[in-house]
Residue, then its C-alpha position, 0 to 999 in steps of 0.5 A: x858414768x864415773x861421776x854417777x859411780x864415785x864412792x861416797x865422800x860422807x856428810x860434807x860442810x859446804x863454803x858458805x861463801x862459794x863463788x858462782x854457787x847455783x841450783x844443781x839438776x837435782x835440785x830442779x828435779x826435786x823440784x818437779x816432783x813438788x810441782x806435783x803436790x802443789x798442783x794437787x793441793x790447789x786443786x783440791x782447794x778449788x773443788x772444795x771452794x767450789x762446792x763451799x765447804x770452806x773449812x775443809x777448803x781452809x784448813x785442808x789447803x793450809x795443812x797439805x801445802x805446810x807439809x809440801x813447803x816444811x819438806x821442800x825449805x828443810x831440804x833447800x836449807x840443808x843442800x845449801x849447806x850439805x850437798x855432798x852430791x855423792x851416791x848417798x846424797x843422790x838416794x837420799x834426795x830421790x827417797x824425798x822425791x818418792x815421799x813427796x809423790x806419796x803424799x800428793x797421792x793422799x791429798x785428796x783422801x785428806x780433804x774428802x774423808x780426813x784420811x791422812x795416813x798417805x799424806x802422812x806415810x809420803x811425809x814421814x818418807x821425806x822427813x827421814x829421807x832428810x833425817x839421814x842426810x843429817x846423820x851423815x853430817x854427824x859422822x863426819x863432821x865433828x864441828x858440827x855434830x851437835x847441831x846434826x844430832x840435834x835435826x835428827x833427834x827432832x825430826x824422828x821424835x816429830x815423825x813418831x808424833x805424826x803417826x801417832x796422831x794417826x789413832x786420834x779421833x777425826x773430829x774437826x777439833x782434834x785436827x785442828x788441835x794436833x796439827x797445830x801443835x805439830x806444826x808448831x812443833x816442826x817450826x820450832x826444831x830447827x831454830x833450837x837447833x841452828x843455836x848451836x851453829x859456830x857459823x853460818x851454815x848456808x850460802x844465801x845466793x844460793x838460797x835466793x835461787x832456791x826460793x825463787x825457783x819455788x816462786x815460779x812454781x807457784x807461779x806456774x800454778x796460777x798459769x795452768x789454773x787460768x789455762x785448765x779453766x778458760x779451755x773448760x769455759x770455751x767447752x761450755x760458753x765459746x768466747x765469752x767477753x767475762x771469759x777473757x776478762x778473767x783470764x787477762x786479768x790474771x795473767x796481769x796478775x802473775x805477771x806483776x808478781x813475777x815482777x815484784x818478786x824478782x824486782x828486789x835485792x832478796x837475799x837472807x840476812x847473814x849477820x843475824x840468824x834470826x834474820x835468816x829464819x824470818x826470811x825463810x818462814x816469811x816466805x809461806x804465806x807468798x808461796x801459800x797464796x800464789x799456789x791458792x791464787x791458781x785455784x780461785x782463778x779456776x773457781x772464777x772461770x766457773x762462775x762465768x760459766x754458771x757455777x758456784x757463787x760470785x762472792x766466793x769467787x771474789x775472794x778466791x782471788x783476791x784474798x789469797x793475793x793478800x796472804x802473798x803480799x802480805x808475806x812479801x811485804x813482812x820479808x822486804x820490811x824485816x829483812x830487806x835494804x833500807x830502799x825496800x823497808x821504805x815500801x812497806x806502807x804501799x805494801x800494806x795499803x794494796x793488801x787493804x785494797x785488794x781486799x775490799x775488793x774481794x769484799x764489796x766489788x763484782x769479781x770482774x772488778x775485783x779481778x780487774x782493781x787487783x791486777x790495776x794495783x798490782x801494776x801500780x804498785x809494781x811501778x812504784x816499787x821500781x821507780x823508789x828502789x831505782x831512784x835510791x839506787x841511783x843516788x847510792x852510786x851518785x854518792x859513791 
């Protein structure tokens, strides 16, 4: 209660070399909330990929997880950095909490009628939730007031722009239009900002924690997915054999990611800021396909069961496995150990691969081909970084 209580130490700098630095409670319970919104997300996706209404399947899917992950990765950034952990923090992180539980409640009016005022009033919430952490570092720390005033100057002028997109015409062009400016727009801000940093401002352990917490939240999508959808399927059909394949065969699959992902030395680069913010937006397209992997894994059972079309459900699930390869791959190539750059090659042929399948394979094959490769792939993966690193300590 006394820590619950303590007065308010203002906006703080954190060590960016602390030892044993690690994610807080309320770091895992910011993150519970988001599994909320990446759940909807991907179930909306599910449905419209089902009924084939592709372009609010794409763009809707694409629009409603850039804001979860923009609010989530601008957060985890800024605790790493700024977590002060006192009453004022705690508020204003249970702010962004609420936020992103308002916006999960509008996703489906986004994807169904192009309605985007909640999901907008949820971001806009978590946005200025954040915005006020800033401002507090402003206060309080004179070494990095400019950088500080700089994120809040952005993120309210960039909120402004969202509510103001809300009066636009909602045809699909004008959508697509505002909301890749504004995208753009959010993704911009912070590398202008950070230019002013006299230092590193972000421990990068902490932050591999971090990401790989989201990793397995997405993870967990893909999971929940395939066990929703194989107990629909027993309702309809028993135990059907190309039931169980599909399932298997997915679990396979969020497996040998679990262990691809975790199987690395994954860590922002430091030396550089560029490095940092190439991990850091990397890894959008990994946790964009996990979490749309778990929404073709449902289209897939369905279609065992008689619904929907084989090709989609092909692609379904092997085109988002691309997408998260393909970030994984762009991450480990750009920003990885030498051992991890060497497997870029093998990470551009499993893309290829997996998406052949997708294209011209029967969805048990391409389930099946996708989860093979991954596996091999993982292995060889293993076995290169494991013989590099055991030359290394030879030499040493």
């Amino acid at each position: 209660m006394v820590r619950l209580l303590r007065s308010s130490v203002g906006g703080v700098a954190r060590d960016a070399d602390e030892a044993n630095r690690s994610a807080t409670p309320l770091e895992l319970f910011f993150d519970l909330c988001f599994v909320v919104a990446v759940s909807q997300a991907s179930a909306e996706l599910h449905h419209s990929l089902v009924e084939r209404h592709f372009f609010d399947a794409t763009f809707g899917f694409a629009m409603s997880f850039f804001g979860i992950w923009w609010a989530w990765v601008n957060f985890a950034w800024f605790a790493s950095g700024h977590d002060s952990d006192d009453v004022p923090y705690r508020l204003l992180t249970l702010l962004q909490m609420a936020g992103v539980l308002v916006y999960a409640a509008g996703i489906h009016d986004s994807f169904t009628k192009y309605d985007f005022t909640t999901v907008v009033a949820g971001y806009v919430v978590m946005r200025l939730g954040l915005m006020a952490m800033w401002a507090r570092v402003a206060r309080d720390q004179p070494a990095h007031r400019t950088r500080a005033v700089r994120y809040v100057v952005g993120v309210t002028t960039i909120q402004m722009l969202w509510i103001a997109r809300l009066a636009l015409p909602d045809d699909r062009n004008t959508i697509v239009v505002s909301f890749g400016v504004l995208m753009v727009c959010e993704l911009l801000w912070p590398i202008y900002a950070e230019r002013s940093a006299t230092s590193r401002q972000f421990h990068p352990e902490h932050l591999a924690e971090r990401f790989g917490l989201f990793t397995i939240i997405v993870l967990g999508e893909g999971i929940l997915s395939a066990t929703v959808a194989v107990r629909e399927a027993l309702d309809a059909v028993g135990l059907a054999f190309d039931v169980l394949v599909v399932a298997g065969a997915s679990l396979v699959i969020v497996f040998t990611v679990w262990w691809a992902y975790f199987g690395r030395e994954d860590v922002p680069t430091v030396d550089k800021l560029n490095g940092a913010f190439i991990w850091g937006y990397g890894h959008l397209p990994v946790f964009a396909g996990l979490a749309a992997f778990g929404a073709g894994v449902h289209v897939a059972v369905e279609f065992m069961t008689g619904e929907g079309g084989q090709r989609v459900a092909a692609l379904a699930v092997t085109v988002p496995i691309a997408i998260a390869t393909a970030g994984f791959t762009f991450v480990g190539a750009t920003t990885g150990t030498s051992a991890e750059r060497s497997t870029a090659a093998r990470g551009v042929a499993v893309i290829v691969i997996v998406v052949a399948l997708g294209v011209v394979a029967p969805l048990k094959l391409a389930l099946l081909g996708t989860a093979g490769v991954l596996v091999i792939a993982t292995i060889l993966q293993g076995v290169a970084l494991g013989r590099r690193l055991g030359l290394a300590e030879s030499a040493s």
